[in-house]
FIGUMI-443581 format. One record per residue (C-alpha): residue number from 1; x, y, z; residue in one letter. Coordinates in nm, 4 decimals, always signed. Last residue first. Layout:
BEGIN
+------+----------+----------+----------+------+
: loba :       xx :       yy :       zz : guse :
+------+----------+----------+----------+------+
:  NUM :        X :        Y :        Z :    A :
...
+------+----------+----------+----------+------+
This chain:
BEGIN
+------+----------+----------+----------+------+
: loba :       xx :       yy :       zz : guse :
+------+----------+----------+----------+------+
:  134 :  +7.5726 : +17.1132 :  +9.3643 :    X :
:  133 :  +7.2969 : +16.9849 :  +9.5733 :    X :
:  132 :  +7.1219 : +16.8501 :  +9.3132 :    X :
:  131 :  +7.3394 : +16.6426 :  +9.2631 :    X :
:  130 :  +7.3348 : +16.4248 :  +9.5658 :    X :
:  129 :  +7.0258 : +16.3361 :  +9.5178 :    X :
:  128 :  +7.0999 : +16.1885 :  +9.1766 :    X :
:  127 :  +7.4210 : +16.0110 :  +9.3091 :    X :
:  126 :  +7.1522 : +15.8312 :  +9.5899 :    X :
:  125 :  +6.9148 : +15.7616 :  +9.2949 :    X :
:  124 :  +7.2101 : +15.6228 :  +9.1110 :    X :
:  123 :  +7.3586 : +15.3913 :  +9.3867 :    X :
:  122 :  +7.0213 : +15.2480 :  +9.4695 :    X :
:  121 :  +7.0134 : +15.1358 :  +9.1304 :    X :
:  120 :  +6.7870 : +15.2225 :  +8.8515 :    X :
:  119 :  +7.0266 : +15.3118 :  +8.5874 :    X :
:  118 :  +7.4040 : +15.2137 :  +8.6485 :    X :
:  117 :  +7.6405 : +15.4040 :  +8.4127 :    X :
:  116 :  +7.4494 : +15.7901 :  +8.3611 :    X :
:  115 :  +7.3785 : +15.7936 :  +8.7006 :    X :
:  114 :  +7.7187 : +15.6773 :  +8.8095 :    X :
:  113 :  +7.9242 : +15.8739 :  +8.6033 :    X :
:  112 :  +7.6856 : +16.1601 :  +8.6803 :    X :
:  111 :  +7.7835 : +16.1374 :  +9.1060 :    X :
:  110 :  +8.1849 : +16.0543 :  +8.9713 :    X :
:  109 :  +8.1674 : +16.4401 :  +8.7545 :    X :
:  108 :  +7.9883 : +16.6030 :  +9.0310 :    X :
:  107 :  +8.2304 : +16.4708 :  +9.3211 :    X :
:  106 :  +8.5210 : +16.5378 :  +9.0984 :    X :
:  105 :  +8.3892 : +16.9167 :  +9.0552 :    X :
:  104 :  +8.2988 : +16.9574 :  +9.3853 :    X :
:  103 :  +8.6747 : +16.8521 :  +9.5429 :    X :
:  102 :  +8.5350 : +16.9817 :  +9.9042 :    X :
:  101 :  +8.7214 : +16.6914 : +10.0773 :    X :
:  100 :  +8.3605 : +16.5584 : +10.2042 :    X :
:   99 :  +8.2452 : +16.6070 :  +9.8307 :    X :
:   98 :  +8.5456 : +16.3809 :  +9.7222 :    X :
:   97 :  +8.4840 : +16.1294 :  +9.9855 :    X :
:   96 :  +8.1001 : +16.1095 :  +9.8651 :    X :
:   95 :  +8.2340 : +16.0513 :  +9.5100 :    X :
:   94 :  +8.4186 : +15.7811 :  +9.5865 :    X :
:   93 :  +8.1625 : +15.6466 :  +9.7872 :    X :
:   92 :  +7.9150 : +15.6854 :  +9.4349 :    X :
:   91 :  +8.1911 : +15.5036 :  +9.2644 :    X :
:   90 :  +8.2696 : +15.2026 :  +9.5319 :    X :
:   89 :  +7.8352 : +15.1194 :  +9.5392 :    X :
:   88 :  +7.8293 : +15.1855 :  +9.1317 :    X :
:   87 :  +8.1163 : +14.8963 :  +9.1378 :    X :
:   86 :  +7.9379 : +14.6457 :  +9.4172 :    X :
:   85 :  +7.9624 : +14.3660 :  +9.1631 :    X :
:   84 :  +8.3565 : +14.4331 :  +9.0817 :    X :
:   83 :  +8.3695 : +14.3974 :  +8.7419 :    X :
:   82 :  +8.5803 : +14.7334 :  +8.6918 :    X :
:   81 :  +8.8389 : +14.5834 :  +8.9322 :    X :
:   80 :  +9.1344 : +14.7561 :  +8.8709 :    X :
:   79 :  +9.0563 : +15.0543 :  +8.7538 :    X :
:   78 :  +8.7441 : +15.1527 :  +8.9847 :    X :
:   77 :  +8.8319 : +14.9132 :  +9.2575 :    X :
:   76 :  +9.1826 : +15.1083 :  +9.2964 :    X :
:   75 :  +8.9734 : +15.4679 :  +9.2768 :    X :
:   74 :  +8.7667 : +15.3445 :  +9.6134 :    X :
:   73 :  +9.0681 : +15.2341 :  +9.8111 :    X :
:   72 :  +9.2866 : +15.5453 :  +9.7252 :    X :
:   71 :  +8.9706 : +15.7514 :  +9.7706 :    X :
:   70 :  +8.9213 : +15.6036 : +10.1382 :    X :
:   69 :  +9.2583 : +15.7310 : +10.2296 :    X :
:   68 :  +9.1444 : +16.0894 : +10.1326 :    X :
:   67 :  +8.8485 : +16.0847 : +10.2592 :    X :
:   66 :  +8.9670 : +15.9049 : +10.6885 :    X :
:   65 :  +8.6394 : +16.0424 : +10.8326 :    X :
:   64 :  +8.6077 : +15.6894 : +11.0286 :    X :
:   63 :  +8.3379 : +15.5951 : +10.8102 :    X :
:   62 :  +8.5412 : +15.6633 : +10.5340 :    X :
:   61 :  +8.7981 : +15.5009 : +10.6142 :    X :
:   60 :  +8.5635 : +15.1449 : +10.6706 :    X :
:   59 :  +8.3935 : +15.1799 : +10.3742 :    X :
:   58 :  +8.7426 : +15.2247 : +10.1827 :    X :
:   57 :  +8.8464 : +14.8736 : +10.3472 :    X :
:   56 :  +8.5562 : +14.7127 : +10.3015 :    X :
:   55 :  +8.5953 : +14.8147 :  +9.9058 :    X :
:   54 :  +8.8948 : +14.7107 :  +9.9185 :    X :
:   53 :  +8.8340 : +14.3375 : +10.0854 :    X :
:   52 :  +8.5687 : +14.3289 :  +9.8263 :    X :
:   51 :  +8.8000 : +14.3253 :  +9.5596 :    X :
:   50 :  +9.0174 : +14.0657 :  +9.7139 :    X :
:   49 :  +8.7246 : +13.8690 :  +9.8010 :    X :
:   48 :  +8.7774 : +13.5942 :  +9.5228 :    X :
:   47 :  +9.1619 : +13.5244 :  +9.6325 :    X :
:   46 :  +9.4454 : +13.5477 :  +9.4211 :    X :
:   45 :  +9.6135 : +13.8473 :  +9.6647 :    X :
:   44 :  +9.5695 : +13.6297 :  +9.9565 :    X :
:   43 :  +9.8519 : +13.6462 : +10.2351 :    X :
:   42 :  +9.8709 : +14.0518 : +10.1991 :    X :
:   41 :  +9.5289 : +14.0927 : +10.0793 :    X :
:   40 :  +9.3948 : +13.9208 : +10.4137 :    X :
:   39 :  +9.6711 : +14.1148 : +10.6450 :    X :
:   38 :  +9.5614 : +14.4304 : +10.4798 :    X :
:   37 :  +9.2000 : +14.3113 : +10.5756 :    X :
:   36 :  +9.2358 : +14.2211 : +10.9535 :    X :
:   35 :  +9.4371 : +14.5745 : +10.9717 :    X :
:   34 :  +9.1210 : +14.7524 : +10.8506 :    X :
:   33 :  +8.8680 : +14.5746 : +11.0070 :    X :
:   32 :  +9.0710 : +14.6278 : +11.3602 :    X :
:   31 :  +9.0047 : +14.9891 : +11.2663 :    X :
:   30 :  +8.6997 : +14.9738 : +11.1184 :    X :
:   29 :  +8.5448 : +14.7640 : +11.4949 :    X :
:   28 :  +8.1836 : +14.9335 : +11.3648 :    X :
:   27 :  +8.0879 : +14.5259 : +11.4514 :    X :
:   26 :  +7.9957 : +14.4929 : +11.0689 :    X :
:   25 :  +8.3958 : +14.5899 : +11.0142 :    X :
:   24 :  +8.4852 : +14.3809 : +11.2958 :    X :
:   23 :  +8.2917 : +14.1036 : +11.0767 :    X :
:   22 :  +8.4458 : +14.1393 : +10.7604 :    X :
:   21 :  +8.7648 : +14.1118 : +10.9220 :    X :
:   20 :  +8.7072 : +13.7326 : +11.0781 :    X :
:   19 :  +8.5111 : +13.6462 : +10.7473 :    X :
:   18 :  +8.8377 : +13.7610 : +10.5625 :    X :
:   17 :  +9.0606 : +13.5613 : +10.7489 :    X :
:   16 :  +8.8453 : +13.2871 : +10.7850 :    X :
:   15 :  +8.8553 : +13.2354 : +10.3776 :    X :
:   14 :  +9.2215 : +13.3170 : +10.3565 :    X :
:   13 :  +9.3259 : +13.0323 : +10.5969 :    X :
:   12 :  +9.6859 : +13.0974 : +10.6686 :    X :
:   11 :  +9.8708 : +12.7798 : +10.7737 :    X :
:   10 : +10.0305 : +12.6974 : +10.4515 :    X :
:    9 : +10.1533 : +13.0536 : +10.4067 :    X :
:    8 :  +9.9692 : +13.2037 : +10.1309 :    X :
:    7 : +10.0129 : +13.1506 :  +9.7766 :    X :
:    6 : +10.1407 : +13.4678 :  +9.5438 :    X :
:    5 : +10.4674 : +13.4921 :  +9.5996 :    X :
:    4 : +10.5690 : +13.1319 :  +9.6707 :    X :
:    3 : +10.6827 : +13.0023 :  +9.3566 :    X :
:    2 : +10.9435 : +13.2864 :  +9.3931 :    X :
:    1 : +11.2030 : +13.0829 :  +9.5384 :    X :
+------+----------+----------+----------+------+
């Protein structure tokens, strides 16, 4: 029965699952954030906060120093998810996890990216500071 692959279990209530996450993450709880996420994307993978289960979930790496793990979460928003509304928010973390790694050049090249793509957001005076460090 494959009908089944993409719904959650009757029981499983996507929307709570991803409030109850969301909050541990706002509680500094990233950990617990974390798992409560990967069990939301696992039950809910048609649901509207998939994306921004993600990008919680790279937040929440990098706050806990975790770069390179936060990278896989940031670059999956990036091509999967391009319409993602917190995009120039999941680029210029992408970049910050590159600088932290010391990979300048892909920190420079994501910082411009999201100068040159998202003019007069927070995101692209942040990416503008940032480069002038380099």
């Amino acid at each position: 029965d494959t009908s089944s692959v993409n719904n959650p279990p009757p029981s499983f209530d996507c929307s709570q699952a991803y409030d109850s996450a969301f909050i541990l993450v706002l509680q500094l709880k990233y950990e617990e954030g974390i798992a409560g996420m990967r069990t939301f994307l696992e039950n809910c993978q048609q649901h509207d906060n998939v994306p921004n289960a993600h990008y919680w979930i790279g937040e929440s790496l990098y706050m806990l120093d975790k770069f390179t793990e936060a990278i896989v979460e940031f670059e999956l928003l990036t091509k999967d998810y391009k319409d993602f509304a917190n995009i120039d928010r999941a680029l210029y973390k992408l970049a910050r996890s590159h600088e932290e790694l010391g990979h300048k050049d892909q920190a420079k090249t994501i910082y411009q990216q999201v100068v040159d793509d998202f003019p007069g957001t927070l995101s692209a005076e942040q990416a503008r500071d940032r480069l002038k460090e380099f």
